[in-house]
N, CA, C and O atoms as CSV, one atom per row, in Angstrom:
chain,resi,resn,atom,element,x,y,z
A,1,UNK,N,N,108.834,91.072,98.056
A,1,UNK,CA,C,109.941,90.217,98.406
A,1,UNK,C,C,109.759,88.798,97.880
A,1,UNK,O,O,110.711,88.017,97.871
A,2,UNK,N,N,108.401,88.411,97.388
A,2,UNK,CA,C,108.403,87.003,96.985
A,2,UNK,C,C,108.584,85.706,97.845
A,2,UNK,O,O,108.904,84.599,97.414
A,3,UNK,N,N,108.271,86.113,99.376
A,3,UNK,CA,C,108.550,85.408,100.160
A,3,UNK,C,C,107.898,83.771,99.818
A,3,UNK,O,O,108.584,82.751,99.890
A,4,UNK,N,N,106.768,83.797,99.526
A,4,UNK,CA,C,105.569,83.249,98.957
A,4,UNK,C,C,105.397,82.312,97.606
A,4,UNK,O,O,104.387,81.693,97.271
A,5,UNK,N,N,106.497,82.374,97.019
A,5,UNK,CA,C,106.929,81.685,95.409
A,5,UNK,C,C,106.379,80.595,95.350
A,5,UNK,O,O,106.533,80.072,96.454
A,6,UNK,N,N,105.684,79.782,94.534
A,6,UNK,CA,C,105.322,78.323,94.573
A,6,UNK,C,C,104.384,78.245,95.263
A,6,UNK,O,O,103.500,77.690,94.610
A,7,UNK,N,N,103.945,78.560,96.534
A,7,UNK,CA,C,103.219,78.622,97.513
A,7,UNK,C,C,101.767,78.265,97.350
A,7,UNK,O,O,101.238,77.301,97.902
A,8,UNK,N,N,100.897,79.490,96.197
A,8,UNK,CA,C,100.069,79.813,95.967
A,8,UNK,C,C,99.092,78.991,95.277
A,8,UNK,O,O,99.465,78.575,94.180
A,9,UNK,N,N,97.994,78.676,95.638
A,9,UNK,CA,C,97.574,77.547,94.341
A,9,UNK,C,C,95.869,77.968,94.711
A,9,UNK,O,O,95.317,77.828,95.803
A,10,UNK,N,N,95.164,78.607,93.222
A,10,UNK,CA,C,94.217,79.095,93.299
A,10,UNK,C,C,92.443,77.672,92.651
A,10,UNK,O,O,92.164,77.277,91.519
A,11,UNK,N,N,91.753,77.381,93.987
A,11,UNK,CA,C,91.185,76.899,94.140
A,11,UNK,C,C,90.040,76.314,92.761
A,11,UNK,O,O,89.573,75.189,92.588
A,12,UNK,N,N,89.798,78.006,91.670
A,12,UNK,CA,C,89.461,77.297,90.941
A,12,UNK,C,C,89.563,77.358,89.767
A,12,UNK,O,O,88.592,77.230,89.022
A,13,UNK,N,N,90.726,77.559,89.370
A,13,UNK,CA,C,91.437,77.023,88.333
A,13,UNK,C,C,92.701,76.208,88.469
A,13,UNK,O,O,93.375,76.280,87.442
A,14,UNK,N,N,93.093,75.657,89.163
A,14,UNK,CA,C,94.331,74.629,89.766
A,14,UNK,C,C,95.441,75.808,89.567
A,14,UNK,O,O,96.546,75.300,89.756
A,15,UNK,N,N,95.541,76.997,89.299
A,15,UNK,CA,C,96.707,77.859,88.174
A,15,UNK,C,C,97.883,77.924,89.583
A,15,UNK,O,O,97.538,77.759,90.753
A,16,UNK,N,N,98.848,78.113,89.269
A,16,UNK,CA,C,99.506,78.910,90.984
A,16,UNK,C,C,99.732,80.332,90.940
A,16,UNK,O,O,99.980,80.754,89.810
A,17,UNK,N,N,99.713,81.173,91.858
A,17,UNK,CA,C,99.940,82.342,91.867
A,17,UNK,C,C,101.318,82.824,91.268
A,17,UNK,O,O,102.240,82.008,91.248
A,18,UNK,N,N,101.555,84.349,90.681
A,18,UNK,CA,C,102.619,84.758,90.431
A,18,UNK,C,C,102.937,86.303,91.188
A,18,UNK,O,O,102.054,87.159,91.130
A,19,UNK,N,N,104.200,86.592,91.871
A,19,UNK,CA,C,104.370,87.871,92.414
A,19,UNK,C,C,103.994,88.320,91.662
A,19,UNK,O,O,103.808,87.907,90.518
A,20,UNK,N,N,103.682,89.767,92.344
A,20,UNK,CA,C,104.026,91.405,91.039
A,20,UNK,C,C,104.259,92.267,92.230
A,20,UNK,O,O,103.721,92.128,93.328
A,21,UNK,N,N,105.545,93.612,91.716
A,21,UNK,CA,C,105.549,93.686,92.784
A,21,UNK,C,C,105.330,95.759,91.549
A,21,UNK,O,O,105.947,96.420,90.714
A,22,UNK,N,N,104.067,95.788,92.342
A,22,UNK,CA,C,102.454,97.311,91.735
A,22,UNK,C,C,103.338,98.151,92.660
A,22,UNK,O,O,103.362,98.093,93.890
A,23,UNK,N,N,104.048,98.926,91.872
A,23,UNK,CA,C,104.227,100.374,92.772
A,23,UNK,C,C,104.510,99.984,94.624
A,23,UNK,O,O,103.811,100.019,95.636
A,24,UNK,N,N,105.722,99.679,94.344
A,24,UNK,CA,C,106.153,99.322,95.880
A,24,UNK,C,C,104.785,98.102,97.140
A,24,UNK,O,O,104.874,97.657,98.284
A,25,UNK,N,N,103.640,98.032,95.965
A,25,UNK,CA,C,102.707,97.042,96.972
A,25,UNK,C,C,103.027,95.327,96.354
A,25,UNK,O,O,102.981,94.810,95.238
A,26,UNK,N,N,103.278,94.953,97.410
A,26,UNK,CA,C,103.786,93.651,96.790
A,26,UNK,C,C,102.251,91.994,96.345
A,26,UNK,O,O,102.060,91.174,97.244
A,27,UNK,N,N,101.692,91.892,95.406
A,27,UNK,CA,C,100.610,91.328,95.458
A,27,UNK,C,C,101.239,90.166,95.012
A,27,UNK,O,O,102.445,90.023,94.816
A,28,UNK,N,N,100.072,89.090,94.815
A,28,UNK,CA,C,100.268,87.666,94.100
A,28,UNK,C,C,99.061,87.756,93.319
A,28,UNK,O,O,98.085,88.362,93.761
A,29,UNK,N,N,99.054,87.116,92.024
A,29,UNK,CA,C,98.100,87.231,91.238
A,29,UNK,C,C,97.485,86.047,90.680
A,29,UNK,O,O,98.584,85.512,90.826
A,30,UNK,N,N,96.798,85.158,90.196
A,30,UNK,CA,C,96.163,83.866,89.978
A,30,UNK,C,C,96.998,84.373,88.177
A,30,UNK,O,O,96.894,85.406,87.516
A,31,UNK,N,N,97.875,82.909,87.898
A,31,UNK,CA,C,98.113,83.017,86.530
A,31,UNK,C,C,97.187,82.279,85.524
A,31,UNK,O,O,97.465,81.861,84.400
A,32,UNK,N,N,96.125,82.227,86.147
A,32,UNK,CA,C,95.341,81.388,85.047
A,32,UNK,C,C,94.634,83.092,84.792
A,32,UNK,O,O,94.440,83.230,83.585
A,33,UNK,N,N,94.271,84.205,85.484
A,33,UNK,CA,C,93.736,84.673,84.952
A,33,UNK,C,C,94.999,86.011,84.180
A,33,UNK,O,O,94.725,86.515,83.090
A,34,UNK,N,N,95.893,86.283,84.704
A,34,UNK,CA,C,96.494,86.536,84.104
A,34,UNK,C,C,97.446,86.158,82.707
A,34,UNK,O,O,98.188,87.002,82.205
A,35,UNK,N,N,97.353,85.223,82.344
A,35,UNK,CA,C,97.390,84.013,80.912
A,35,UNK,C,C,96.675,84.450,79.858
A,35,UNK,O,O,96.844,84.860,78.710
A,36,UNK,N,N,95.501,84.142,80.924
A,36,UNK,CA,C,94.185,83.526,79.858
A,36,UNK,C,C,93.168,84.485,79.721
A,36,UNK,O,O,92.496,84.596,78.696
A,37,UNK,N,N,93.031,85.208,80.762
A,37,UNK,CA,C,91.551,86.700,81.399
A,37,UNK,C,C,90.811,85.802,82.092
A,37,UNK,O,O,90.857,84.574,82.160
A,38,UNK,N,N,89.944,86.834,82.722
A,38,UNK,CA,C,88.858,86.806,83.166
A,38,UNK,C,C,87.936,85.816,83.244
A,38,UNK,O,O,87.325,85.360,84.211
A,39,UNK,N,N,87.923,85.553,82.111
A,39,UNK,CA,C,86.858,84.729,81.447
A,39,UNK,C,C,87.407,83.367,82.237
A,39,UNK,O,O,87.066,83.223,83.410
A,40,UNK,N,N,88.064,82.596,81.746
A,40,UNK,CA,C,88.947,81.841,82.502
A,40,UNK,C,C,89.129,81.368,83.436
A,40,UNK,O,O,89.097,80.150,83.616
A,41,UNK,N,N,89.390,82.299,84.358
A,41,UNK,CA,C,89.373,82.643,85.654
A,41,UNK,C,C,89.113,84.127,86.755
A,41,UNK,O,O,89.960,84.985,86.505
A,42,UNK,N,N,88.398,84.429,87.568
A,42,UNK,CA,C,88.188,86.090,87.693
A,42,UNK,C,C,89.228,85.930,88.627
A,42,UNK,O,O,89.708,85.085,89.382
A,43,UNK,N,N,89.449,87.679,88.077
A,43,UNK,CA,C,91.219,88.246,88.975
A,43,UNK,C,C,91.103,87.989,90.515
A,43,UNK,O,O,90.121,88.161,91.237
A,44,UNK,N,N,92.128,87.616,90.777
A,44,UNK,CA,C,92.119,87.711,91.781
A,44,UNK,C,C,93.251,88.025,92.658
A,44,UNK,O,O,94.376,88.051,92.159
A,45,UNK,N,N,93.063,88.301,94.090
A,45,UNK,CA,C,94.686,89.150,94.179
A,45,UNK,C,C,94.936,88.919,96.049
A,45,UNK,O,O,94.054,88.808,96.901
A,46,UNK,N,N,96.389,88.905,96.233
A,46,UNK,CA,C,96.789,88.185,97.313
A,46,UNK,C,C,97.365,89.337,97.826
A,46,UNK,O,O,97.759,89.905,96.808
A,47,UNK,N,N,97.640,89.992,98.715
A,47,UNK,CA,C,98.637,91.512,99.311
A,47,UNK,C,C,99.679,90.352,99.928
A,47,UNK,O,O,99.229,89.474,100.664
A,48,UNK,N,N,100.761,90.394,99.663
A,48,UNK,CA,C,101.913,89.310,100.464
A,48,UNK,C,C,101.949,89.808,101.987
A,48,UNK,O,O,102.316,88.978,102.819
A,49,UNK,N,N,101.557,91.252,102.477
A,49,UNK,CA,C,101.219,91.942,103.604
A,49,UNK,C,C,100.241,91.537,104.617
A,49,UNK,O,O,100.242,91.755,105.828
A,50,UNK,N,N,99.166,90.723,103.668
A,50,UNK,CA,C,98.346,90.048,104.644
A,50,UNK,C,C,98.713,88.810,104.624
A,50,UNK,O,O,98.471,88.183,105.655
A,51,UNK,N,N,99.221,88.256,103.775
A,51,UNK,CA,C,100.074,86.676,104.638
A,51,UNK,C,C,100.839,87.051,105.345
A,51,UNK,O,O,100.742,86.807,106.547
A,52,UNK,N,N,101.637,87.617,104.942
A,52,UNK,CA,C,102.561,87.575,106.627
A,52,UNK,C,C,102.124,88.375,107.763
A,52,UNK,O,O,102.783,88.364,108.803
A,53,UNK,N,N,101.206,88.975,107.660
A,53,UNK,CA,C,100.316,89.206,109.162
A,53,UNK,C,C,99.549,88.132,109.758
A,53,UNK,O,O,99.329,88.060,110.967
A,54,UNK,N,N,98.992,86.982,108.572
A,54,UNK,CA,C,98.907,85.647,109.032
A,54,UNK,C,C,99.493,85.202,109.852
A,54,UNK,O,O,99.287,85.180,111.066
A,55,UNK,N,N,100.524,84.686,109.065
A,55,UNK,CA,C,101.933,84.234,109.690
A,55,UNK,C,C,102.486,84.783,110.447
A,55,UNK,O,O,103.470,84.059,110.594
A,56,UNK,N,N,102.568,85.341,110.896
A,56,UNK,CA,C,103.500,86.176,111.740
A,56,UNK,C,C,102.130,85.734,113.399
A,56,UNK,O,O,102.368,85.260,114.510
A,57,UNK,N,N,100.940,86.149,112.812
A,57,UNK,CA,C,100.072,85.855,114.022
A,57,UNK,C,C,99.962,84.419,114.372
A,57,UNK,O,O,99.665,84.118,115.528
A,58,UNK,N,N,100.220,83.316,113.294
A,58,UNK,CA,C,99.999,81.767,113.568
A,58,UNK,C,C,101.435,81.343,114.477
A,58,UNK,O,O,101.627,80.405,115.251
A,59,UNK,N,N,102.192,82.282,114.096
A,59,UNK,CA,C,103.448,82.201,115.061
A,59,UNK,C,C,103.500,82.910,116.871
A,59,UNK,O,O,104.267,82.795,117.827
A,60,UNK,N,N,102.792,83.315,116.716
A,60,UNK,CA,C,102.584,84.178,118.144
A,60,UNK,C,C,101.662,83.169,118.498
A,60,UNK,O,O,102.193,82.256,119.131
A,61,UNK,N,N,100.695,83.064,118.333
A,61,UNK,CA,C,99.849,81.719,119.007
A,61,UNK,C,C,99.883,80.616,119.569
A,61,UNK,O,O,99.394,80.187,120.614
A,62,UNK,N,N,100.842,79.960,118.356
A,62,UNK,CA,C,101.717,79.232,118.880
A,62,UNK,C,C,102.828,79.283,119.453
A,62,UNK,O,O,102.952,78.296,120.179
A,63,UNK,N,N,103.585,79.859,119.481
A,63,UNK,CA,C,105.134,80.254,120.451
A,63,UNK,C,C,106.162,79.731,119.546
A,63,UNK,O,O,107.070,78.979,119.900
A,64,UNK,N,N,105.915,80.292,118.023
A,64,UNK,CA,C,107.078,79.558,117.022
A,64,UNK,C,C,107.305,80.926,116.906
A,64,UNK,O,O,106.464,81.820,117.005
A,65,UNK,N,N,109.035,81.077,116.593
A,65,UNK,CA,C,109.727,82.545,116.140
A,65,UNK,C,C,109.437,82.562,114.903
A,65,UNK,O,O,109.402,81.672,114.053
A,66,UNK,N,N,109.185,83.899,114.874
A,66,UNK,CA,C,108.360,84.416,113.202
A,66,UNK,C,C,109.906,84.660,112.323
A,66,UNK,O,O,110.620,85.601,112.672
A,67,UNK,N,N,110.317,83.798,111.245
A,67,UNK,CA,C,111.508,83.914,110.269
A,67,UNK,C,C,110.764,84.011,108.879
A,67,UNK,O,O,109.907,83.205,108.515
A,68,UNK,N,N,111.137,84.943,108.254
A,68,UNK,CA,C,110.847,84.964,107.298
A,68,UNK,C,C,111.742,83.925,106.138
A,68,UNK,O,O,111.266,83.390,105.137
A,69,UNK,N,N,113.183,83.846,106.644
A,69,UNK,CA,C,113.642,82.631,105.620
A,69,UNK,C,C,113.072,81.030,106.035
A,69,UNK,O,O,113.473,80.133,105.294
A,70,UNK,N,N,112.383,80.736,106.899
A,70,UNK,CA,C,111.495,79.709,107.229
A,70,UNK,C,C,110.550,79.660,106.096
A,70,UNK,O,O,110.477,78.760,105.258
A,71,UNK,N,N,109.910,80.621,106.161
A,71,UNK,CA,C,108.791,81.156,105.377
A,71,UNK,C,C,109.468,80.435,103.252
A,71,UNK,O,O,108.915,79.687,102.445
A,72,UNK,N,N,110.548,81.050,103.220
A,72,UNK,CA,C,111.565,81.093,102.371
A,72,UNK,C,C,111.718,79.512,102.069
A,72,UNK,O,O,111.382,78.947,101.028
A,73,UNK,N,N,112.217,79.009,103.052
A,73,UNK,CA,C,112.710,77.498,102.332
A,73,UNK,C,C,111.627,76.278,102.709
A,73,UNK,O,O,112.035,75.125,102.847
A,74,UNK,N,N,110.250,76.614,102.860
A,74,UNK,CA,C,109.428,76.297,103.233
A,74,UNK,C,C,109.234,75.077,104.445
A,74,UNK,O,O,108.711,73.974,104.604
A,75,UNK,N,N,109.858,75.869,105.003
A,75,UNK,CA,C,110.332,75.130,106.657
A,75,UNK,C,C,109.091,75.583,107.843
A,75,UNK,O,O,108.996,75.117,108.978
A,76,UNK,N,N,108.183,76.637,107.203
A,76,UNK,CA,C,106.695,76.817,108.193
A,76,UNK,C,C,105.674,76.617,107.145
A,76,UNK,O,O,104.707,75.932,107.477
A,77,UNK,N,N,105.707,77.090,105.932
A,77,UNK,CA,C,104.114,77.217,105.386
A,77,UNK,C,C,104.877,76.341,104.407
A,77,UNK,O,O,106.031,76.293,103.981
A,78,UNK,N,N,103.424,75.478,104.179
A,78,UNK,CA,C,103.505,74.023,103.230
A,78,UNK,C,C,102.941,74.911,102.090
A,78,UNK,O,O,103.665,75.325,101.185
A,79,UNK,N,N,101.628,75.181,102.173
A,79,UNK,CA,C,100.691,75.789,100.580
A,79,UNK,C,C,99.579,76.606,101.373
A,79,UNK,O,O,99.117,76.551,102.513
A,80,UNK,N,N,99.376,77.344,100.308
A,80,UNK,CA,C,98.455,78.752,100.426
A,80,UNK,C,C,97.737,78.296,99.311
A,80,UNK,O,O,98.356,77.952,98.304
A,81,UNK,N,N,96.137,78.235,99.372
A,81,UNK,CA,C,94.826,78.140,98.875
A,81,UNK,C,C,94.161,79.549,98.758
A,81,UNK,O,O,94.355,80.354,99.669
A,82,UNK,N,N,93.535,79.825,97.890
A,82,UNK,CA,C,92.661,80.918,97.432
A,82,UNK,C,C,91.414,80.149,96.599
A,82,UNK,O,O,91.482,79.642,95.480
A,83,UNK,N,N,90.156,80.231,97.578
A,83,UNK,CA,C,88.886,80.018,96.785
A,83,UNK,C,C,88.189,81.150,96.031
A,83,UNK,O,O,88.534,82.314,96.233
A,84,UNK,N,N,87.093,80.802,95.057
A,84,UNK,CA,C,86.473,81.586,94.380
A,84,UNK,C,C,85.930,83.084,95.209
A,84,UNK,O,O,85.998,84.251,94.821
A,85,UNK,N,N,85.353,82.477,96.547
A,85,UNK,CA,C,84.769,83.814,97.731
A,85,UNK,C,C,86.439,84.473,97.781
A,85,UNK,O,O,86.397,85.496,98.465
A,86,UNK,N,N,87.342,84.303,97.462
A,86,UNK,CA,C,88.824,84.785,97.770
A,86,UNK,C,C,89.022,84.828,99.287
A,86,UNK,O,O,89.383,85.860,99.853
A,87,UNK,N,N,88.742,83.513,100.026
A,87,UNK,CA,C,88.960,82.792,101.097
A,87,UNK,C,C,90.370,81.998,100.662
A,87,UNK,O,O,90.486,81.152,99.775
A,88,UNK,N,N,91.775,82.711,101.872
A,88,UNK,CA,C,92.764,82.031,101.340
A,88,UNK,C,C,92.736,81.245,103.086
A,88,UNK,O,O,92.414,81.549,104.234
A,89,UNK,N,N,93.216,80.264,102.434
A,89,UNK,CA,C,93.818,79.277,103.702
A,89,UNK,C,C,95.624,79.032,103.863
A,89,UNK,O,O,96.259,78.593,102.904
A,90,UNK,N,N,96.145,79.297,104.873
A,90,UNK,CA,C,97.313,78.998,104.846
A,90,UNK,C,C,97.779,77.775,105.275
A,90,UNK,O,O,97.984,78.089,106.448
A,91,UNK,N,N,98.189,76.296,105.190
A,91,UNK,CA,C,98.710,75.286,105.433
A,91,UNK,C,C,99.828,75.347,105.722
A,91,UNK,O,O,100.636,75.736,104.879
A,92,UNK,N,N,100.342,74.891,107.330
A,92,UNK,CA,C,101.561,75.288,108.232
A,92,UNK,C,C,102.151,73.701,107.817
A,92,UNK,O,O,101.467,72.791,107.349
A,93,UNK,N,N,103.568,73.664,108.122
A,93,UNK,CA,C,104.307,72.534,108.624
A,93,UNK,C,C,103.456,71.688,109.453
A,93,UNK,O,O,103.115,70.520,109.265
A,94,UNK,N,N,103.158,72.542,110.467
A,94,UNK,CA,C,102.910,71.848,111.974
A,94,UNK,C,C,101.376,71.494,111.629
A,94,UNK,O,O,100.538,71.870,112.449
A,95,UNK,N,N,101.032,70.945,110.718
A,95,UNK,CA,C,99.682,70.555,110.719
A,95,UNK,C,C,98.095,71.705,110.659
A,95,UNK,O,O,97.154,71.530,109.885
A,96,UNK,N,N,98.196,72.749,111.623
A,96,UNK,CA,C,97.543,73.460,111.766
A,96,UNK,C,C,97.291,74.538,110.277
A,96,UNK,O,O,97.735,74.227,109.172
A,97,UNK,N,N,96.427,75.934,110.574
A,97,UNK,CA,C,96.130,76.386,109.345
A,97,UNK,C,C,95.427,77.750,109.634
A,97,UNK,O,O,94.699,77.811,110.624
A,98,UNK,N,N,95.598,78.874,108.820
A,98,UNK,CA,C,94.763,80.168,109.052
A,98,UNK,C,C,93.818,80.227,107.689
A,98,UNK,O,O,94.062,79.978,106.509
A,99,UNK,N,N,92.805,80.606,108.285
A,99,UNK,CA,C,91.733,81.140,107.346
A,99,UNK,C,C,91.239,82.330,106.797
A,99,UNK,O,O,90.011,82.358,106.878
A,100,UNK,N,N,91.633,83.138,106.367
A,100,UNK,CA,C,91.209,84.553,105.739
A,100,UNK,C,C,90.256,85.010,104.985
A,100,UNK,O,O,90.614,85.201,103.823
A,101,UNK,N,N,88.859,85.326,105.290
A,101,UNK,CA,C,88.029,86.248,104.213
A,101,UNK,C,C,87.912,87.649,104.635
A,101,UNK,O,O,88.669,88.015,105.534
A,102,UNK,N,N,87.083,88.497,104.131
A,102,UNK,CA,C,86.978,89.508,104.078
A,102,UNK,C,C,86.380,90.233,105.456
A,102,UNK,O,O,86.159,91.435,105.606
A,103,UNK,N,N,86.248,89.516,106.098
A,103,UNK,CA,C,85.647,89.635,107.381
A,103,UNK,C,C,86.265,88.569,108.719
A,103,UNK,O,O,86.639,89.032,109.797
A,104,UNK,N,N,86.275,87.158,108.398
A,104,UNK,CA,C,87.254,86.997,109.424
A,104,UNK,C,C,88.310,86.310,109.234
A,104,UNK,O,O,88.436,85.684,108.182
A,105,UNK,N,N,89.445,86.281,110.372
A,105,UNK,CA,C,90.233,85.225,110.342
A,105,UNK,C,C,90.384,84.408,111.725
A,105,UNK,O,O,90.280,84.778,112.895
A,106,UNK,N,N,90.701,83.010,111.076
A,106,UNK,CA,C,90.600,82.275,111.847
A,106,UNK,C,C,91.990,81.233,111.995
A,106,UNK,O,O,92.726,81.079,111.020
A,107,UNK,N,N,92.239,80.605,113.182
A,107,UNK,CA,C,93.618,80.488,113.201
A,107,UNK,C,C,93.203,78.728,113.766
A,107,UNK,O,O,94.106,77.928,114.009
């Protein structure tokens, strides 16, 4: 769905992410390594499924209604970070922020 457009900005190559939307799975992809390869930058890859399970949970926590056209005209999430460990951080409106690695998240 591309909820996410602009959003994305990968930690270490400054590049911003680009949808793709793989056989009905909807990902984001770092365009520096898709550009340039590997070399460049290593692949790296976003499921738009686990941001908005983010989101959707940074909204329950707080007691904000989960909209996805919020999401859309960037009226809840400011910018989404992806570091090299592929630790993404989500940056809310409201100041606050979720943290995602492969093991935990943190809100």
């Amino acid at each position: 769905m591309n909820y996410f457009k602009g959003l994305i900005w990968c930690l270490n190559c400054g590049k911003s992410y680009n949808f793709k939307n793989d056989h009905n799975l909807h990902i984001y992809i770092c365009s520096g390594t898709k550009n340039y390869g590997n070399e460049f930058c290593p692949r790296r890859v976003v499921k738009e499924e686990d941001l908005l399970y983010l989101v959707e949970n940074h909204c329950r926590i707080y007691n904000l209604k989960f909209d996805l056209n919020k999401i859309r005209t960037r009226e809840l999430v400011e910018k989404i970070t992806v570091d090299v460990n592929e630790e993404v951080k989500i940056y809310y409106i409201d100041g606050k922020f979720s943290l995602w690695n492969s093991t935990n998240i943190i809100y």
